[in-house]
C-alpha positions in Angstrom: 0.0 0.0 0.0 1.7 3.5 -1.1 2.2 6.0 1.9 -0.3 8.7 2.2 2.3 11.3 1.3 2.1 9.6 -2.2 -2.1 10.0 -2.2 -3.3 13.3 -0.3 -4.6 15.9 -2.5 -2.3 18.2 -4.3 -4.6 20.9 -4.2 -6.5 22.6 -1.4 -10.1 21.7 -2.6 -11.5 25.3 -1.3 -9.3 27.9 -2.5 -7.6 25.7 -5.0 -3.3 26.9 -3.2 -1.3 24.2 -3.8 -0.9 22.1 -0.2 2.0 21.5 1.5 2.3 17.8 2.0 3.6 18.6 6.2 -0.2 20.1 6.8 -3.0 18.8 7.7 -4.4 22.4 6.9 -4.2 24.7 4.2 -1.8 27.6 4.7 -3.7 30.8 2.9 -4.3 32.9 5.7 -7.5 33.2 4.1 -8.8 29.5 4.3 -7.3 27.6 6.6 -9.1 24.3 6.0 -9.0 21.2 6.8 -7.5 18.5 4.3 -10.6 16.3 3.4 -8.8 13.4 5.2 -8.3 14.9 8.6 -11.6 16.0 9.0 -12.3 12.9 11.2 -9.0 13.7 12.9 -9.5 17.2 13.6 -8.4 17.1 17.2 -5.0 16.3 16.4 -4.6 19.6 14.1 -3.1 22.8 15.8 -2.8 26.3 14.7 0.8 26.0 15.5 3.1 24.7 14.2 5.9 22.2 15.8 8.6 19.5 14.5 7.9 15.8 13.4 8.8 13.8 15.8 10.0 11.5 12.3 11.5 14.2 9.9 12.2 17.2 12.2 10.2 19.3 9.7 7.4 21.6 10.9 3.8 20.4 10.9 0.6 21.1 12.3 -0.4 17.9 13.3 0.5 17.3 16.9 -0.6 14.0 19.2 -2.2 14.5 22.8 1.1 13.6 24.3 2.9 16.7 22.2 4.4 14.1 19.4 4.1 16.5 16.1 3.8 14.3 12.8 3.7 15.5 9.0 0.2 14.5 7.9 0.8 11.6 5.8 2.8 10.1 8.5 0.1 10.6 10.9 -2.5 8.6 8.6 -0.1 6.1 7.5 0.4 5.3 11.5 -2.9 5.1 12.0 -3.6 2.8 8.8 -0.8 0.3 10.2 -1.8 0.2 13.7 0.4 2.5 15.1 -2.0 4.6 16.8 -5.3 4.0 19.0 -8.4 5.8 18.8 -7.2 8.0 21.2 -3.9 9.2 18.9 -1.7 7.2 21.5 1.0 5.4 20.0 0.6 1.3 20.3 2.5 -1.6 21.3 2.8 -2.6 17.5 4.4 0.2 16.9 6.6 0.4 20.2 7.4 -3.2 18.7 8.1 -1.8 15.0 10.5 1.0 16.6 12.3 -1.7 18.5 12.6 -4.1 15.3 13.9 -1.5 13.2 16.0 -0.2 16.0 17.3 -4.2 15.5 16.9 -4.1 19.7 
């Protein structure tokens, strides 16, 4: 399955600015929307911005416990498992961090 940041929308579908593939929300002062596919995820999406916790990049996706992730990272975590309905990160993926960690 191809990562998200290969599949989100090139385009902001409201004011048509071309999206930056670290937001979950468009960056024209004047919109400000959401991506269509973090609408359910809403909670997660700040109006500040912060570092991936993966990339070191600024995003404005940022997990209850203050983790920041670029949005395709975010929905490819929760795709494989790696986060609970609560945006927590899970034992698979504690498990996946350790395996590629070779610990």
């Amino acid at each position: 399955m191809k990562s998200y940041e290969f599949t989100l929308l090139k385009t902001c579908p409201h004011c048509g600015l071309n999206l930056s593939i670290a937001f979950a929300r468009c960056q024209d002062r004047g919109c400000r929307k959401l991506r269509p596919e973090f609408e359910p995820h809403a909670s997660v999406v700040t109006d500040r911005q912060g570092p991936c916790i993966w990339t070191g990049r600024p995003t404005d996706v940022c997990l209850p416990d203050g983790s920041g992730l670029w949005a395709p990272y975010f929905l490819d975590a929760l795709r494989a498992g790696w986060l609970d309905n609560h945006y927590r990160f899970t034992d698979a993926f504690r498990a996946a961090r350790s395996r590629r960690a070779g610990k």
